[in-house]
C-alpha positions in Angstrom: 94.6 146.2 12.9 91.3 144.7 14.3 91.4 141.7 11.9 95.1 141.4 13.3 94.3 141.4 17.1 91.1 139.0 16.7 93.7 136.6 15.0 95.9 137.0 17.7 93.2 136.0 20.3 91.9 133.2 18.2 95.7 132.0 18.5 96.2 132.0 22.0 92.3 130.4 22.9 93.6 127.1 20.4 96.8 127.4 22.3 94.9 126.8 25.9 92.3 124.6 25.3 94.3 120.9 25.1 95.4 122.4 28.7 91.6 123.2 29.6 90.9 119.5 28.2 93.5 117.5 30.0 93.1 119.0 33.3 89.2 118.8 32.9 89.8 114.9 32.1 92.1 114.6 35.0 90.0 116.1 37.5 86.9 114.2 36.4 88.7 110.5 36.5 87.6 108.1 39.9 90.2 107.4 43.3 90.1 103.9 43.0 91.7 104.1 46.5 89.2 106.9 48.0 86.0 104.5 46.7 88.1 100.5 47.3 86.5 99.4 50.6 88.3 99.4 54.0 90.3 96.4 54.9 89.1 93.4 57.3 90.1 93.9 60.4 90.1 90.4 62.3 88.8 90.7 66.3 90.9 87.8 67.8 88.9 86.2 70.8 90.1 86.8 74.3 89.4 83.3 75.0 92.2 81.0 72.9 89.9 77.8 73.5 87.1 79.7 71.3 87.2 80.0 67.4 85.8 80.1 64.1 85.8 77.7 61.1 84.9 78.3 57.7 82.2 75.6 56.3 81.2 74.1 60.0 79.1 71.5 58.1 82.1 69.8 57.7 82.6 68.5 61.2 79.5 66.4 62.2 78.2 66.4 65.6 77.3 63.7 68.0 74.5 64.0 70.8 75.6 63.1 74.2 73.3 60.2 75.7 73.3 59.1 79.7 74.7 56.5 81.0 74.4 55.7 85.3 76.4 53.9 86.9 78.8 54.4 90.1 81.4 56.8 89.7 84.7 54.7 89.2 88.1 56.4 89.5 91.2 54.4 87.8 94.7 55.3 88.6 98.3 53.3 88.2 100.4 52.4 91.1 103.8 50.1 91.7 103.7 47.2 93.7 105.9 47.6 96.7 107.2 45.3 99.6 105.3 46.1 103.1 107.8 48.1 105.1 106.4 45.8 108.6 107.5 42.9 106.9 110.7 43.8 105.7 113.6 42.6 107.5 117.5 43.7 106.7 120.0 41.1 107.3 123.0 42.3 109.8 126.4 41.6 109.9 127.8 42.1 113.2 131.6 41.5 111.8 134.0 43.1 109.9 135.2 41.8 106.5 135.2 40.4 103.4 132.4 38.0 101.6 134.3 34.1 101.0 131.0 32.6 100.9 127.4 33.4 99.5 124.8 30.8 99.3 122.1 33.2 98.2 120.8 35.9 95.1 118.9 38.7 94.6 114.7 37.2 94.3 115.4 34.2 95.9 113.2 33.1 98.6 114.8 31.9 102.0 113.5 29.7 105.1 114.4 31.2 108.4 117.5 29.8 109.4 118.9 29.3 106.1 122.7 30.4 105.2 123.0 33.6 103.4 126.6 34.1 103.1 130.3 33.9 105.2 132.7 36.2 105.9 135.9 36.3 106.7 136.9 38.6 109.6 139.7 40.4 111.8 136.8 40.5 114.6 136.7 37.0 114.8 140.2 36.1 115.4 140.0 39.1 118.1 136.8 37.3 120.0 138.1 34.1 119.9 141.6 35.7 121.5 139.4 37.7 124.2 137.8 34.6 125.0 140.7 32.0 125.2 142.8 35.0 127.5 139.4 35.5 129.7 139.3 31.9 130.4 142.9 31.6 131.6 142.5 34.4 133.6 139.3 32.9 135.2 141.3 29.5 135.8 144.4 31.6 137.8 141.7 33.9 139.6 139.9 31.2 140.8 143.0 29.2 142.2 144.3 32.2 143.9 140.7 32.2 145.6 141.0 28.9 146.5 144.3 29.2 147.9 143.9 32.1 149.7 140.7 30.4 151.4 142.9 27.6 152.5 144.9 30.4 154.1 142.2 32.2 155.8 140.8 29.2 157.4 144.6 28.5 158.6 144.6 32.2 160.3 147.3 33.2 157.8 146.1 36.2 156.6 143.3 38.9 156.9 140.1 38.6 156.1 140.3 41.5 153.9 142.8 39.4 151.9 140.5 36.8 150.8 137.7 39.5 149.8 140.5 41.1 147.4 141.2 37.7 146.1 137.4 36.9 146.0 136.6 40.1 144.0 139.3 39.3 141.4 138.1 35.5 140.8 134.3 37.5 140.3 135.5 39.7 137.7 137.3 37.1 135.5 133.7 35.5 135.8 132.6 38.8 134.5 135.3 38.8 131.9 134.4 35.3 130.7 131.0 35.9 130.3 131.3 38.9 128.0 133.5 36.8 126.0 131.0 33.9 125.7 128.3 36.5 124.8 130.3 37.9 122.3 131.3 35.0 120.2 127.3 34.0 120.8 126.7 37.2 119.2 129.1 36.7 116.4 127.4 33.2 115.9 130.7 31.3 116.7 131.1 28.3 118.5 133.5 28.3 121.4 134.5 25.1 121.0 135.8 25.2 117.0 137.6 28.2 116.5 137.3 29.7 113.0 138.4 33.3 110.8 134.8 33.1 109.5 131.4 34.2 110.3 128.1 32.5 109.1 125.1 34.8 108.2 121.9 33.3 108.5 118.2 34.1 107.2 116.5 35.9 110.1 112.9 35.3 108.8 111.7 33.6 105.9 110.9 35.4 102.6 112.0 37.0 99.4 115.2 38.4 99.2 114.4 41.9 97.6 117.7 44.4 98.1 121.5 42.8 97.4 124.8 45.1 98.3 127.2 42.6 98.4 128.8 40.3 95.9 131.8 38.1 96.0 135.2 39.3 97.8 133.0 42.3 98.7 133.6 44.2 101.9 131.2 44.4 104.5 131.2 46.8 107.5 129.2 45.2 110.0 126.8 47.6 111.7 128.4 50.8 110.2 127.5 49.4 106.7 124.4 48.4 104.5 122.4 45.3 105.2 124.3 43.0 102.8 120.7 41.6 102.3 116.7 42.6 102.8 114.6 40.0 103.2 110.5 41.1 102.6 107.3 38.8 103.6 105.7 39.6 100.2 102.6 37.2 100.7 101.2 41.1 102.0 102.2 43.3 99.4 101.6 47.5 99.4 100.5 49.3 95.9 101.2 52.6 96.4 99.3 54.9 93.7 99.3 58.7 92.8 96.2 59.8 92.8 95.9 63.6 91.6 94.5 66.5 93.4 91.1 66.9 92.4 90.3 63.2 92.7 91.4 62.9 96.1 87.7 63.5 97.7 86.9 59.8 95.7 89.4 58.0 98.0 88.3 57.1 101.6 90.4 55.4 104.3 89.2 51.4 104.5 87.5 51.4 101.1 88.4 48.7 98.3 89.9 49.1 94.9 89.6 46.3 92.3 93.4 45.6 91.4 94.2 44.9 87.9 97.5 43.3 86.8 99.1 44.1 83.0 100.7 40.8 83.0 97.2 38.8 83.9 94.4 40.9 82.5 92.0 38.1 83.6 92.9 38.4 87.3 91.1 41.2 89.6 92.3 41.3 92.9 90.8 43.3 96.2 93.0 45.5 98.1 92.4 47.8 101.1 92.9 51.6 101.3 95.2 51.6 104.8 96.8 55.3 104.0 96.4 58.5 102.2 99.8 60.7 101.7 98.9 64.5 103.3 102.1 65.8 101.4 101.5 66.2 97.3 104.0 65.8 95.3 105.1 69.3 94.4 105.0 68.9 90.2 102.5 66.5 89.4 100.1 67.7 92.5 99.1 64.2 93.1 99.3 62.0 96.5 100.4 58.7 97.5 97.2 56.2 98.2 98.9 53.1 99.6 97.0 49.9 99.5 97.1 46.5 101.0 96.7 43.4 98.9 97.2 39.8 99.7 99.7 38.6 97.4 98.4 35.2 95.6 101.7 34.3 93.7 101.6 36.2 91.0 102.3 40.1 92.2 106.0 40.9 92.4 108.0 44.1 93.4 107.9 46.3 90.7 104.4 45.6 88.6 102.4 48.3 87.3 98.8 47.6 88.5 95.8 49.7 87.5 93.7 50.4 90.9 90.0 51.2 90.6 88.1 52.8 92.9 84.4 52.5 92.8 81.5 55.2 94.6 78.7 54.3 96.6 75.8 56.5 94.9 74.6 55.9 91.4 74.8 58.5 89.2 74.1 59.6 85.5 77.0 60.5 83.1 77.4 61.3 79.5 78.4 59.6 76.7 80.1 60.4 73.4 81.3 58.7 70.8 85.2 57.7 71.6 86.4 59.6 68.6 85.0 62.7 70.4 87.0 63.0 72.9 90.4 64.4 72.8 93.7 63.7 74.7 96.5 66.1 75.0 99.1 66.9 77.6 97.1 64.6 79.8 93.7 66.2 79.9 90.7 65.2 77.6 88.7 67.6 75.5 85.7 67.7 73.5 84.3 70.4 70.7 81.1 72.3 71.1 79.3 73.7 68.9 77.9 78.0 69.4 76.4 78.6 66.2 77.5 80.6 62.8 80.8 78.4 62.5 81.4 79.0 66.2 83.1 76.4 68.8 84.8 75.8 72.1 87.1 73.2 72.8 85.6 72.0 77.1 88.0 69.9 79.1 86.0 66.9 80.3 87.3 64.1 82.4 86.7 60.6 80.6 85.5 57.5 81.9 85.2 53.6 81.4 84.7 52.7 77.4 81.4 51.6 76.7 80.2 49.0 74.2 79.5 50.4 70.6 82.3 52.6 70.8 80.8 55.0 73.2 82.9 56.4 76.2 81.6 58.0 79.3 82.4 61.3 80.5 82.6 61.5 84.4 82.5 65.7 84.6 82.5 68.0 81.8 79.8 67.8 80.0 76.1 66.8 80.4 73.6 65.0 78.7 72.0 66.2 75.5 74.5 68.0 74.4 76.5 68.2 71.2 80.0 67.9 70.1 82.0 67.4 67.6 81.9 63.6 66.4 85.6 63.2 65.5 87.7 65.7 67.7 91.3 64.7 66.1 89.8 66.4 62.6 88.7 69.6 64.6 92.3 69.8 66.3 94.3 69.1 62.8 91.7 72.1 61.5 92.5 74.3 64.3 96.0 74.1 64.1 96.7 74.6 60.5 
């Protein structure tokens, strides 16, 4: 009975222990998740013009040098006709264009004819002149007569004055007549249905609105032509915001022309707009140029305006310097794979390959020699 129930014991201890075994093995194998390290948590910088790059040696960096000079500021501007010597041409009739003896860029001598029109008004004036002239004829031989009578005692004196006061008025009448077909440019004397339009002042004829068997109103109407003196021309430039304290009333801007880069003309700061425009944020600076010839209404110039005080800029390689969306930027360097992309405002080009930088950065300092590689880097 004993050797029965040790047996029996024996039986159930072999029974446990490949329980005992497993779960000991199980309990004693690592949590590859409780010891794996935590994951990399990536702090993004508050500033977006700051960031990191792997291998920094990559990009090699350029010391700014100095350069002085005077400040120069260069900005575009469209060659315009002065307003003060821009005269519109006026028909004072009604009608259609027969005739026209000019074009659109043509320049004109005073007196010179423009065009001719055919005109209703003209057939009226000369109707209102030949009716004011017979009525002038009969008033003043009913004055006469009725002179004759009052010297004879035949009738009152207030008569004659009645008589007299008609024979004035037909003057009157007359008169207006002349005037008008004066006005009209009509001779009196040579009846016509048409109107000759002459050059008022000598020039360049810069605006057309009329072309053959066009209409013309008269005074209600367009000028069917303008005429502008353009041996004084205006530039007028935008010139933005922040580079409006470089501008002064009565200074001089060298002029350059895209069509004759070897020309540099003088021209003479006569008004600064106090209204910016409201999306660019820049202001009208109107300049006055003699014209030698070869400026004409529409050119894009390049004005530069130049400081009085010397003063010390940087300079950086050309390759440094970045333009986007109309701003220029450079890359400098903070250490451990650190930069920051700085807005600078670029100047002249310099020999060698070197540009200047008017504000922005400072002499000594170090950026990034070829900003395009940094930006393609950044982006990607």
């Amino acid at each position: 009975m004993r050797t029965r129930f040790a047996g029996f014991i024996l039986m159930a201890i072999c029974c446990l222990l490949p329980s005992v075994v497993l779960v000991g093995c199980k309990e004693g194998k690592a949590d590859e998740k409780a010891e794996a390290p935590p994951p990399a948590v990536v702090i993004p910088d508050m500033d977006a013009n700051s960031f990191k790059v792997d291998h920094p040696e990559r990009f090699p960096l350029a010391t700014s040098g100095e350069y002085t000079a005077a400040p120069e500021l260069n900005v575009t501007g469209v060659v315009s006709p002065d307003v003060s010597r821009t005269v519109p041409v006026i028909s004072l009739a009604t009608g259609r264009v027969v005739e026209i003896h000019a074009r659109l860029g043509d320049i004109v001598k005073k007196g010179q004819l423009l065009l001719r029109v055919q005109s209703s008004d003209v057939a009226g004036a000369y109707s209102d002149y030949r009716k004011a002239v017979n009525d002038e004829r009969l008033a003043r031989i009913q004055f006469e007569r009725a002179q004759l009578l009052f010297d004879q005692g035949a009738i009152a004196k207030s008569t004659l004055e009645n008589f007299e006061d008609a024979e004035q008025d037909a003057k009157v009448t007359l008169e207006t007549t002349e005037e008008h077909l004066h006005l009209l440019g009509l001779d009196k004397s040579r009846p016509t249905g048409l109107v000759s339009i002459y050059a008022p002042v000598a020039g360049m004829i810069t605006d057309q609105q009329v072309t053959n068997a066009a209409g013309v109103q008269g005074l209600s109407g367009p000028s069917p032509f303008t005429i502008s003196d353009v041996s004084h021309i205006w530039i007028v430039c935008d010139v933005y915001e922040n580079s409006l304290s470089q501008v002064h009333l009565g200074d001089f801007a060298d002029i350059h022309l895209s069509a004759y880069p070897d020309q540099v003309l003088k021209g003479r700061v006569s008004n600064i707009g106090t209204i910016l425009d409201p999306t660019l944020h820049t202001a009208k600076v109107r300049l006055e140029v003699a014209n030698p010839g070869l400026m004409r209404i529409g050119m894009f110039v390049t004005a530069t305006f130049h400081g009085q005080a010397v003063e010390a800029y940087a300079t950086v390689p050309a390759t440094a310097i970045l333009h986007i969306h109309d701003r220029n930027w450079v890359f400098a360097p903070l250490g451990n794979g650190n930069f920051r992309k700085l807005e600078v405002v670029a100047g002249s080009m310099l020999p060698g390959g070197m540009q200047e930088v008017v504000s922005g950065l400072k002499p000594g300092a170090q950026v990034v020699q070829n900003a395009l590689v940094m930006q393609n880097t950044v982006e990607q």
